[in-house]
C-alpha positions in Angstrom: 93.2 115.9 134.9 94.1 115.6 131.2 97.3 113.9 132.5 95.7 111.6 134.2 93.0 110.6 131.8 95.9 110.1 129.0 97.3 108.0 131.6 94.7 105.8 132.0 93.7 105.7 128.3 97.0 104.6 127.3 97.1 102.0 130.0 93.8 100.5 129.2 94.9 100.2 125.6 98.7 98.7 126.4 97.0 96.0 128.7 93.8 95.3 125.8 96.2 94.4 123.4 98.8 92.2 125.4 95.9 90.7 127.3 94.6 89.7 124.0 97.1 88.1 122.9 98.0 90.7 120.0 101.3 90.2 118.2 102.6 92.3 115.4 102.8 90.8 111.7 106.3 91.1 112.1 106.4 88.2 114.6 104.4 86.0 112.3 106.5 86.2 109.1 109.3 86.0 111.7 108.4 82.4 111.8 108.6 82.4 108.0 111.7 83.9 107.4 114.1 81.8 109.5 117.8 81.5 110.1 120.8 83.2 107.7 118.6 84.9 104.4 120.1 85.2 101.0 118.4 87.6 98.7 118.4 86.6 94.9 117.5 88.8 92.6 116.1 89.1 88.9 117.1 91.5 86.8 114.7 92.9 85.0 117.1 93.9 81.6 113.9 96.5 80.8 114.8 98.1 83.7 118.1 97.2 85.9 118.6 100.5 87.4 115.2 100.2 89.4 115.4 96.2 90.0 118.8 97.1 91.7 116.6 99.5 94.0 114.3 96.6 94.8 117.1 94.1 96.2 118.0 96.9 98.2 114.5 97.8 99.4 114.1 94.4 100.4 117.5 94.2 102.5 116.0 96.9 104.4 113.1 95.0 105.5 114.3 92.1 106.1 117.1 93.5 108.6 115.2 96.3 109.9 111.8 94.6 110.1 112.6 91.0 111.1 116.6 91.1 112.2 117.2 88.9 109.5 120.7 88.1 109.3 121.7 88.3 105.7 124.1 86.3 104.2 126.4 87.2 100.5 126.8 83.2 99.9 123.6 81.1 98.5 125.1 77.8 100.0 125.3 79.4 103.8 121.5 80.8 103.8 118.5 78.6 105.8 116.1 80.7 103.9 116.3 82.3 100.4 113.9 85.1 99.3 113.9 85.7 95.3 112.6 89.1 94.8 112.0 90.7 90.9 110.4 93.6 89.2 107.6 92.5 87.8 105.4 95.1 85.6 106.2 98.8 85.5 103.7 101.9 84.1 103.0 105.0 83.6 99.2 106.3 83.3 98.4 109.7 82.6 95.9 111.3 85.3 96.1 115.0 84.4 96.4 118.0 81.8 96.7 121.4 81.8 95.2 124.2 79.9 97.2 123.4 76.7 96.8 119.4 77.2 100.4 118.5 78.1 100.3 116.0 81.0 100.6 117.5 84.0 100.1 114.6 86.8 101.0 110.9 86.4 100.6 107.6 88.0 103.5 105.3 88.2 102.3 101.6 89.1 104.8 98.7 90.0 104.0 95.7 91.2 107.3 93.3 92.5 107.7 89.4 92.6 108.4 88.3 95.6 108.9 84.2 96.4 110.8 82.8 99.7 111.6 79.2 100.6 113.2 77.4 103.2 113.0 73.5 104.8 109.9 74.4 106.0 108.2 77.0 104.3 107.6 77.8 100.2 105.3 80.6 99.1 105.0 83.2 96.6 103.0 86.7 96.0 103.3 90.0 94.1 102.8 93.2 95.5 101.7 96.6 94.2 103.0 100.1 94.8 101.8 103.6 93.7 102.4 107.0 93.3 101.2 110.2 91.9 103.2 112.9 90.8 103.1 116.0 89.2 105.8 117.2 86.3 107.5 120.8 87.0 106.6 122.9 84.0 107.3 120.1 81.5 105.6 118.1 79.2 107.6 114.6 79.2 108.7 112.7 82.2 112.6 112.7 82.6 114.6 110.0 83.3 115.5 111.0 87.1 111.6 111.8 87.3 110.8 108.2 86.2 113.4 106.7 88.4 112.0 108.5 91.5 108.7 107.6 91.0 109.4 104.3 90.7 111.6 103.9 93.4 108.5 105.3 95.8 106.4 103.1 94.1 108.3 100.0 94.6 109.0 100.8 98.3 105.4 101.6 99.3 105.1 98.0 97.3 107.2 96.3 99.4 105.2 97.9 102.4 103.1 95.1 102.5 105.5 92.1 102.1 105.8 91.6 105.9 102.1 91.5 106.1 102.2 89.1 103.2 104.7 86.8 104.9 102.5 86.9 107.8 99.6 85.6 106.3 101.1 82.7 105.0 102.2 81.9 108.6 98.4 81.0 109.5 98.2 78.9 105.8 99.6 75.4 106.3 
């Protein structure tokens, strides 16, 4: 009986969505990000460890999310997506009993701007994460790095949902 109902539940829901027309973000910004892709990126010279991590972030989606095809040469790509680390900190959230900070915020947002022959947009995004420091009282440089790198990919999250709505914008 439970079977069954599960079944049907899932069934009703499958045919709901196609019957109304429902299409994943990813086949809007599809529309936006078209032919061969290049991916240029800024270095931020702050921080070129982690702006490294964000051209590879970005790869990532773009293959993975949209079967981009990416290309190495500027002069061979139909679309070109410039991607940057834009503003990077730290904020304090938590102490212990001897008030040494105990949980931090790391905030980044990245730069993200894509153009082709049909389509030119631009947008930042914003990533965040909490965590907690190990029985220290200053953040170490593998710390910072980690929390920035979860930061900037829950950031670029959103940039397919981004590219989307800029598919319905003319």
């Amino acid at each position: 009986m439970k079977k069954s109902l599960l079944v049907l539940v899932t069934f009703l829901a499958i045919f709901i969505l196609a019957g109304c027309g429902y299409k994943p973000s990813s086949y809007y910004a599809k529309k936006q990000i078209q032919g061969n892709v290049f991916v240029d990126l800024f270095v931020n010279i702050k921080d070129p460890k982690n702006s490294v991590l964000i051209k590879d972030a970005m790869n990532e989606i773009l293959v993975h999310r949209l079967d981009a095809k990416l290309v190495t040469n500027r002069n061979e790509a139909d679309t070109i997506v410039y991607v940057s680390l834009g503003n990077v900190s730290m904020t304090e959230l938590d102490y212990d009993e001897q008030g040494y900070t105990k949980l931090y915020r790391a905030v980044v947002s990245v730069n993200v701007r894509y153009e082709n022959s049909e389509y030119k947009n631009s947008f930042s995004v914003t990533g965040r994460h909490e965590f907690a420091l190990d029985g220290g009282s200053t953040i170490t440089d593998t710390k910072r790095f980690e929390a920035i790198k979860s930061a900037a990919s829950k950031a670029l999250e959103e940039v397919i949902s981004k590219i989307a709505v800029y598919s319905f914008k003319k």
